[in-house]
C-alpha positions as CSV (number, residue, x, y, z in Angstrom):
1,X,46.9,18.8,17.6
2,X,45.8,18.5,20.9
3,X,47.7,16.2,23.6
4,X,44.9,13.9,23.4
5,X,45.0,13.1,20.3
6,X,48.9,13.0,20.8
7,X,48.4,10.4,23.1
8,X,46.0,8.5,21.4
9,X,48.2,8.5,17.7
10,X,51.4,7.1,20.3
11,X,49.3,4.5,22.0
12,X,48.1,3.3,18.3
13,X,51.9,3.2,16.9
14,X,52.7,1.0,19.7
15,X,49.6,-1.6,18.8
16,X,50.7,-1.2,15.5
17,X,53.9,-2.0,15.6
18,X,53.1,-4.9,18.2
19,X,50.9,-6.0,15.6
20,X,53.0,-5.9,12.0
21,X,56.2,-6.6,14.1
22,X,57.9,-4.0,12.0
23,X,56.4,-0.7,10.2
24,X,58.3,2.6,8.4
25,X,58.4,6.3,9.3
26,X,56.7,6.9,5.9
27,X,54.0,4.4,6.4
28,X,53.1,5.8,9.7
29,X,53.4,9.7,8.4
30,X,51.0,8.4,5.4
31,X,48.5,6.6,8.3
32,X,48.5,9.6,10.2
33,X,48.4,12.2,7.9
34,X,51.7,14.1,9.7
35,X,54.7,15.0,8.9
36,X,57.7,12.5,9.2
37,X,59.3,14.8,11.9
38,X,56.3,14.6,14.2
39,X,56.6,10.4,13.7
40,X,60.3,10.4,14.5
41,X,59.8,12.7,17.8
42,X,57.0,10.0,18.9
43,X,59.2,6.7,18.1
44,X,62.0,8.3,20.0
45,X,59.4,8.9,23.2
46,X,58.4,6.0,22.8
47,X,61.1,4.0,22.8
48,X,62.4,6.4,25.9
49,X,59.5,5.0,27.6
50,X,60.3,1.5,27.0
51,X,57.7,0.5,24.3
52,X,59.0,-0.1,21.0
53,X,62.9,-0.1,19.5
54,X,63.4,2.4,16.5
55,X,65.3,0.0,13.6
56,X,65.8,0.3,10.0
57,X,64.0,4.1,9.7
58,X,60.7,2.4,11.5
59,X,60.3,0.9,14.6
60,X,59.8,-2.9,15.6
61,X,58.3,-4.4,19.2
62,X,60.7,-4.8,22.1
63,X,61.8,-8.3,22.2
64,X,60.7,-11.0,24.5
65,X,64.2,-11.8,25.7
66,X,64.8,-7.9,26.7
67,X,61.3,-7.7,28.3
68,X,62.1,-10.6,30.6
69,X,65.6,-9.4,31.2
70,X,64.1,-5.8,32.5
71,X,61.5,-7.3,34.8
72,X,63.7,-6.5,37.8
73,X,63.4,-2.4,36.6
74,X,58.9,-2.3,36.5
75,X,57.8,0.0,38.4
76,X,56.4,-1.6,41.6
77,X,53.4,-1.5,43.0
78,X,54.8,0.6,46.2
79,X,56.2,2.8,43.8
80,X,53.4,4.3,42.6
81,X,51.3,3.6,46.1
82,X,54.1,6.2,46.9
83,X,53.4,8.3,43.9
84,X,50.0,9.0,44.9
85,X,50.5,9.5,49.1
86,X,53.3,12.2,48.4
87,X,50.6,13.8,45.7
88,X,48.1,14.3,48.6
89,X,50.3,16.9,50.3
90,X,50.6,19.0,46.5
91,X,48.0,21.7,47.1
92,X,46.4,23.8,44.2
93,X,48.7,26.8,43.4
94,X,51.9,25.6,44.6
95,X,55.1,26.0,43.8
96,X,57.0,22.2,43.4
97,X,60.1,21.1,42.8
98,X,60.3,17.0,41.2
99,X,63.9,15.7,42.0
100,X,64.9,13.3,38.8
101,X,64.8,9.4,39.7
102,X,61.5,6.3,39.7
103,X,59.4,6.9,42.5
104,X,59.0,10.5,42.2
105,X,57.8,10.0,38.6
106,X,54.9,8.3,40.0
107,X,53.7,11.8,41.1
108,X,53.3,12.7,37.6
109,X,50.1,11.5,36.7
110,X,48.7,12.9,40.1
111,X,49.3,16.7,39.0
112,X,46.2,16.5,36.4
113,X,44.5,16.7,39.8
114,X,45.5,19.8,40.7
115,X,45.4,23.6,39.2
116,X,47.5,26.3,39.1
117,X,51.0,24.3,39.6
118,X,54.6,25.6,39.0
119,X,57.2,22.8,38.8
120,X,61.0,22.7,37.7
121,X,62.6,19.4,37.5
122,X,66.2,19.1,36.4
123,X,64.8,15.5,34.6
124,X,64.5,15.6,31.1
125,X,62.4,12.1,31.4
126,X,60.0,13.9,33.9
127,X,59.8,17.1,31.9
128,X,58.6,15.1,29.0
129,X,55.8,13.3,31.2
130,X,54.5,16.4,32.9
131,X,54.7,18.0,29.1
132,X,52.4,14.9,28.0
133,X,49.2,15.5,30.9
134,X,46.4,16.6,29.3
135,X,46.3,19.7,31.8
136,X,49.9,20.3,32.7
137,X,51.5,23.4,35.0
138,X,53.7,25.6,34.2
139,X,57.2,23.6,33.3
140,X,60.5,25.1,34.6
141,X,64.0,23.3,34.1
142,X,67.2,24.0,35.7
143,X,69.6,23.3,32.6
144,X,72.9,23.1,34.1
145,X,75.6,19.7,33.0
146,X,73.7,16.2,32.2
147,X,75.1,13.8,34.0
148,X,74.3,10.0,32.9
149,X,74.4,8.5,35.9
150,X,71.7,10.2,37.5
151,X,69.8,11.2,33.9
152,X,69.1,14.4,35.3
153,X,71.2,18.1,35.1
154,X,73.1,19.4,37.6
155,X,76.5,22.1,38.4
156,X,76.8,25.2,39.2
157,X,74.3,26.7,36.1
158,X,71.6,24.7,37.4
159,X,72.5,25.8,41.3
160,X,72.0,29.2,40.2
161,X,68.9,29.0,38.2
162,X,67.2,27.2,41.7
163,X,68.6,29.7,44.2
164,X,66.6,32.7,41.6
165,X,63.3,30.8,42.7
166,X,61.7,29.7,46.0
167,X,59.3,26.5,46.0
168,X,56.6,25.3,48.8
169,X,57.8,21.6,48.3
170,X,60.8,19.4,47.0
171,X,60.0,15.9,46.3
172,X,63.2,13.9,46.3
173,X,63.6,10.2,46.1
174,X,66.7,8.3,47.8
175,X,69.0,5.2,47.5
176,X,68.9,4.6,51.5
177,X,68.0,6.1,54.4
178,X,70.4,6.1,57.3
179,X,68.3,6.0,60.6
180,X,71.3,8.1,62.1
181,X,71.7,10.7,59.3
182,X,68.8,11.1,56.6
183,X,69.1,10.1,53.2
184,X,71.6,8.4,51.2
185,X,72.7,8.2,47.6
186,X,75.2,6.6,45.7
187,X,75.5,9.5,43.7
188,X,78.3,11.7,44.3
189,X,76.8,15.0,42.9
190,X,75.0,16.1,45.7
191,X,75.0,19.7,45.8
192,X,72.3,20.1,43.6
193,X,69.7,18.2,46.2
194,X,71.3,20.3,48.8
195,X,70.2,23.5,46.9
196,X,67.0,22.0,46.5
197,X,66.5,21.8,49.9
198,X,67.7,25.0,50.7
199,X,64.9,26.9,48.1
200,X,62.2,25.1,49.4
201,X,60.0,25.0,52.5
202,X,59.0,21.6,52.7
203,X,60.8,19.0,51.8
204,X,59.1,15.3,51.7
205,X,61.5,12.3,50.8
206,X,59.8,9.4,49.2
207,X,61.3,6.2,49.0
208,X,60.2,2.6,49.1
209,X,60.4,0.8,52.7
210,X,62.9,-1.7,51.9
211,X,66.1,0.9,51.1
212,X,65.4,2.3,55.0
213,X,68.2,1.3,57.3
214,X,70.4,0.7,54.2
215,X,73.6,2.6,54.8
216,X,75.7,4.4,52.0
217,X,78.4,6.6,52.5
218,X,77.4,9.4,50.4
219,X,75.0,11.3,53.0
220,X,72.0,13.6,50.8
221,X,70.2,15.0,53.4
222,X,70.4,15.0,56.8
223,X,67.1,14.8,59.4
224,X,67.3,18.3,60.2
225,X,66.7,19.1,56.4
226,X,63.9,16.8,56.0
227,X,60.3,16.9,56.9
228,X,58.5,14.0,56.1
229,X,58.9,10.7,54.5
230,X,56.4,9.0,52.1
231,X,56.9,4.9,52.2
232,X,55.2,2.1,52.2
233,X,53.4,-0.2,54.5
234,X,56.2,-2.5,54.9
235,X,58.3,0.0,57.3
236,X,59.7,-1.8,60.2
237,X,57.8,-0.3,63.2
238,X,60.7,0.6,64.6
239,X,62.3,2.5,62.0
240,X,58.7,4.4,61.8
241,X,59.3,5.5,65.7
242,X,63.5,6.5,64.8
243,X,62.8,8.5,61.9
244,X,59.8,10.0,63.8
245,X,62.1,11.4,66.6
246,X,63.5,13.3,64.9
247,X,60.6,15.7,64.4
248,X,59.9,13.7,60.7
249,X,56.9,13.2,59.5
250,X,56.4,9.2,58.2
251,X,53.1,8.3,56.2
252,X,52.9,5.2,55.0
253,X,51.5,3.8,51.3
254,X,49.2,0.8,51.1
255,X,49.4,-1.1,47.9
């Protein structure tokens, strides 16, 4: 079956569970004509994606109460403004790397643009979304340990899988910048980025305007790694002209 038709048969299970409130693996196998393995593998995306709960061997709508309670995690519009800016720079035949976090999911859907693409990821969320396009590149993945905070690999394995490869671009997001250092992240495994970095020749941070000028301890990359930043319109003017000093490339989003 092709992914289009994949597609289509997931959007469907979603307006039909909406719809009934609560429907089986079997029914949906029997609607479908597939097997109950292909129906488990799409409940499980789907809920992974946010659209249904899988309950009592089926699958019912996500509540009310836990779609209010979520608002605060939507994808904003900046976001995906982002997404599509840091997707003009991806030229036809290149060689990408997609750091694991929000905003540089929003590049996803922008790839069906382009041809000829190579792209390793160490996020099993974004491998499944660039696996889903209707014309997708070639998939890598760096294995290595998962760790749950970030949802993403990382060690030494997936260190040494990178360095065996050399990329045009890494796209990486950030939890702050630091006008005096680079880019910040609460997360304390940050050797991984670092390799990242190191394998590729460009390396374009994207990250939402309101997290620039927030300071966190744990410094990612410094301004001397980096060489552009993809934001949005609501960048302080002055923060545009610091980061820019340093050589760093700032274009900025409209929503």
């Amino acid at each position: 079956m092709s992914k289009r038709n994949t597609q289509q048969r997931r959007h469907t299970i979603v307006s039909i569970v909406n719809e009934k409130g609560q429907i089986s693996v079997e029914e949906l196998a029997e609607k479908f004509s597939t097997s109950l393995v292909t129906i488990r593998k799409d409940l499980t995306l789907l809920e992974n994606d946010g659209l249904l709960l899988r309950r009592y061997g089926g699958a019912i709508p996500i509540p009310k109460e836990l779609i209010e309670s979520s608002l605060e995690n939507q994808i904003s519009d900046q976001k995906i403004a982002i997404g599509k800016l840091a997707a003009t720079k991806i030229r036809d035949y290149n060689r990408i790397i997609i750091d694991s976090g929000t905003t540089t999911q929003m590049l996803i859907p922008e790839l069906e643009s382009k041809s000829n693409l190579v792209v390793m990821t160490n996020s099993l969320s974004l491998a499944n979304k660039i696996n889903e396009l209707e014309h997708s590149p070639m998939l890598l993945m760096t294995g290595g340990t998962w760790d749950p905070h970030s949802e993403a690999f990382q060690g030494k394995v997936a260190e040494q899988v990178l360095r065996s490869y050399d990329f045009d671009q890494l796209f990486i997001g950030a939890d702050g910048i630091d006008l005096e250092r680079g880019s910040t992240t609460f997360n304390e495994l940050m050797g991984l980025s670092q390799v990242m970095a190191d394998v590729a020749r460009e390396i374009i941070v994207v990250v939402e305007s309101e997290k620039i000028g927030r300071r966190i301890p744990n410094l990612e990359l410094p301004w001397s790694s980096i060489d552009c930043v993809v934001t949005d319109s609501g960048i302080a003017p002055e923060f545009k002209e610091k980061i820019e000093s340093y050589g760093v490339e700032v274009i900025c989003a409209y929503s």
